[in-house]
C-alpha positions in Angstrom: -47.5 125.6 79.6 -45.1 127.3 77.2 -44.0 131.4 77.3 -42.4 132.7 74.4 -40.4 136.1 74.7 -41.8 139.1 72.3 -39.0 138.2 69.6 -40.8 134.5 69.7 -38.0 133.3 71.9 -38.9 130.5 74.3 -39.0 131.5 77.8 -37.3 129.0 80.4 -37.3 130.1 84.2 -33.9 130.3 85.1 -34.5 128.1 88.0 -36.0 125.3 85.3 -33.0 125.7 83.5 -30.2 125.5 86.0 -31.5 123.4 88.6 -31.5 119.6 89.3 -33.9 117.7 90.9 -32.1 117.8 94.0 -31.4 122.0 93.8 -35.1 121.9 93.6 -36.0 120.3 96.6 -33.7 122.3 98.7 -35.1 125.3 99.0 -34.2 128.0 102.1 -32.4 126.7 104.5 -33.2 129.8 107.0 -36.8 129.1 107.5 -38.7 125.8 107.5 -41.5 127.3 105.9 -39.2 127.0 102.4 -39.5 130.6 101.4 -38.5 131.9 97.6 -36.4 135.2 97.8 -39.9 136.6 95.6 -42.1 134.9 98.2 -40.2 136.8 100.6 -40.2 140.4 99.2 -44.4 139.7 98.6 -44.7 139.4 102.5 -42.5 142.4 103.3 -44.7 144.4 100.9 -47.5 143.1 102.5 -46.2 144.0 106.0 -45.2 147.6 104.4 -49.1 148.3 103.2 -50.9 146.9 105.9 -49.1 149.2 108.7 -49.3 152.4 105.9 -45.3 152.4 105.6 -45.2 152.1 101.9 -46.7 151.3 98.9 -44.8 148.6 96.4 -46.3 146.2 94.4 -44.6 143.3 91.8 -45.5 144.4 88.4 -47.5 142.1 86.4 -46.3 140.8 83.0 -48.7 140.9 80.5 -49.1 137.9 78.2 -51.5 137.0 75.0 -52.3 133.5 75.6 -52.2 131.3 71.8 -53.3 128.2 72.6 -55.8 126.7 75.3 -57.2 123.3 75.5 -60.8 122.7 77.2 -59.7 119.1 78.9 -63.4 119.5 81.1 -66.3 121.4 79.9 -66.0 123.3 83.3 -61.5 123.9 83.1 -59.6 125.5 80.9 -55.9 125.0 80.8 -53.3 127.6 78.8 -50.9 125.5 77.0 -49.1 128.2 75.3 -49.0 132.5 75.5 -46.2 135.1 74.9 -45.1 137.8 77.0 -46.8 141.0 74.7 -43.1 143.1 76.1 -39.7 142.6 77.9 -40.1 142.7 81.4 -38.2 146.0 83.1 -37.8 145.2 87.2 -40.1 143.2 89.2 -41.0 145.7 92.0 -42.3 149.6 91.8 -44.1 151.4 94.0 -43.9 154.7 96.6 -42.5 155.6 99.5 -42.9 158.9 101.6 -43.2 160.6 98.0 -40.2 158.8 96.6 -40.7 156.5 93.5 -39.3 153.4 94.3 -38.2 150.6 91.7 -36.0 147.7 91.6 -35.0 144.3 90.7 -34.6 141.4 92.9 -31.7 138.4 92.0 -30.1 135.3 93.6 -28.2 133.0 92.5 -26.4 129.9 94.0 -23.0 131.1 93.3 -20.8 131.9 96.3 -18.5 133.9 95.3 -19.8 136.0 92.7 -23.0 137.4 90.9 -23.2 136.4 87.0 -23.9 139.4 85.1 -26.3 137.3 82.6 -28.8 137.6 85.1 -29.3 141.1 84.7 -30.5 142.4 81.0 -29.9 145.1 79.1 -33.3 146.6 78.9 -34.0 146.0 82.5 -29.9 148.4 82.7 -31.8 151.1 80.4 -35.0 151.3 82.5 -32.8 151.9 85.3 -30.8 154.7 84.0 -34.4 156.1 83.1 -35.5 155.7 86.7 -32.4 157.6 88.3 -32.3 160.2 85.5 -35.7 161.0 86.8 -35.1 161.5 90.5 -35.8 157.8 91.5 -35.1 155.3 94.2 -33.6 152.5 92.2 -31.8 149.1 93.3 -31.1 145.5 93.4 -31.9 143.3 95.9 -29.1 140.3 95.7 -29.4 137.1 97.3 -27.0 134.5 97.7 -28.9 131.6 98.5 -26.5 128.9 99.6 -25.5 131.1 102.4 -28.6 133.0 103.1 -27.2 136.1 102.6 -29.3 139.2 100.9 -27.7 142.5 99.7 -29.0 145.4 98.2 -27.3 147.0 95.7 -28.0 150.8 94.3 -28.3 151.0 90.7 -25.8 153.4 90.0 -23.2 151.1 91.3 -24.8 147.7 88.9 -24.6 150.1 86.3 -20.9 150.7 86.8 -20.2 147.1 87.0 -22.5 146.3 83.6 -20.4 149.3 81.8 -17.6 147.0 82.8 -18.3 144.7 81.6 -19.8 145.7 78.1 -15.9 147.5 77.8 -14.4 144.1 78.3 -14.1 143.5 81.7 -15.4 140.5 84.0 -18.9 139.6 83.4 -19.8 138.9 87.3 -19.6 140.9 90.2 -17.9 139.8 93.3 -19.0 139.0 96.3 -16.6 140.8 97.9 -17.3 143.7 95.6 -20.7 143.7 96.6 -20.0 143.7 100.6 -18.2 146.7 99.7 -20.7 148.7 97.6 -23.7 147.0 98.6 -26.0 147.0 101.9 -26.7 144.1 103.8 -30.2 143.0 104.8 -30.3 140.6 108.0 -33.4 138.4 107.6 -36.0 138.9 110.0 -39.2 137.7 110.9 -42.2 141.0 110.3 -40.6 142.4 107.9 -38.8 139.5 106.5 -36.4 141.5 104.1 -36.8 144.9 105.6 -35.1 146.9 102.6 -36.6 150.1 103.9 -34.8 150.7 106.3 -31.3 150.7 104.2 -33.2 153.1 101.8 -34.2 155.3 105.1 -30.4 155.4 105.9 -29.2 156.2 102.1 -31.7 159.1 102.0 -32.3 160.1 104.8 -36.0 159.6 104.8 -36.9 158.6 108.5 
């Protein structure tokens, strides 16, 4: 099935694009069960709801579908559609009255998170989210060595204003242990990012 951006751009999952066949097969290496970092953060949210701690959904992207084909009277398969708007971040909900809202990343670089990875609508909804009193982050996960940081907005924003003056276009890892929070996996929750936003503002 093909996507196509709103500008009529065709959409490629970075994981399509970057991948080999062998990259594909290997997924997490932590858990047998070969969990995705988004597969991961949808079972923590789960876990959140069903005990009442919080309240945070993915966002669904809307899409206008162009082109179906009827292969069985009975199926319908989508062959092409285009996302009707740029996507912002991938998670938003509440917690304990705070609006919460972020983006979550990995990438198979060890050393360093490309900036590319991050766009700059997704940067402006951001700075719209924090100018309005809101919880805002990055979850960052370094999937070669099962690592997963999160990273407040304001400091991503530093490091994109760096990099739009000139500067590197990654951040480093080691810039990241520094500014950033790390999240041991567990098993209920499996990324419990709660509690580093608990000990940032003080809300336990």
């Amino acid at each position: 099935m093909k996507f196509h951006y709103p500008n009529g751009k065709k959409y490629i999952p970075q994981e399509k694009a970057s991948a080999t066949n062998k990259q594909k097969e290997k997924k997490w290496t932590y858990s047998k069960r070969g969990m995705t970092l988004e597969e991961d953060l949808n079972e923590t949210n789960e876990y959140y709801l069903l005990r009442n701690i919080a309240v945070i959904h993915k966002k669904p992207t809307p899409v206008q579908i162009v082109q179906v084909d009827y292969p069985k009277r009975s199926a319908a398969v989508i062959k092409e559609a285009y996302f009707k708007q740029a996507s912002t971040t991938d998670y938003n909900g509440v917690y304990k009255g705070r609006y919460i809202d972020f983006e979550a990343k990995e990438t198979q670089n060890s050393t360093s998170f490309p900036m590319k990875n991050i766009h700059e609508h997704q940067i402006n909804h951001m700075k719209s989210v924090i100018a309005h009193g809101g919880i805002c982050f990055v979850i960052l996960c370094f999937s070669t060595q099962n690592q997963i940081f999160l990273l407040e907005a304001k400091h991503l924003l530093t490091f994109w204003e760096r990099m739009a003056e000139g500067g590197r276009k990654s951040i480093t890892k080691e810039e990241i242990e520094q500014t950033g929070y790390s999240i041991p996996l567990g098993f209920q929750p499996r990324i419990d990012y709660i509690k580093v936003i608990n000990d940032l503002y003080k809300l336990s």
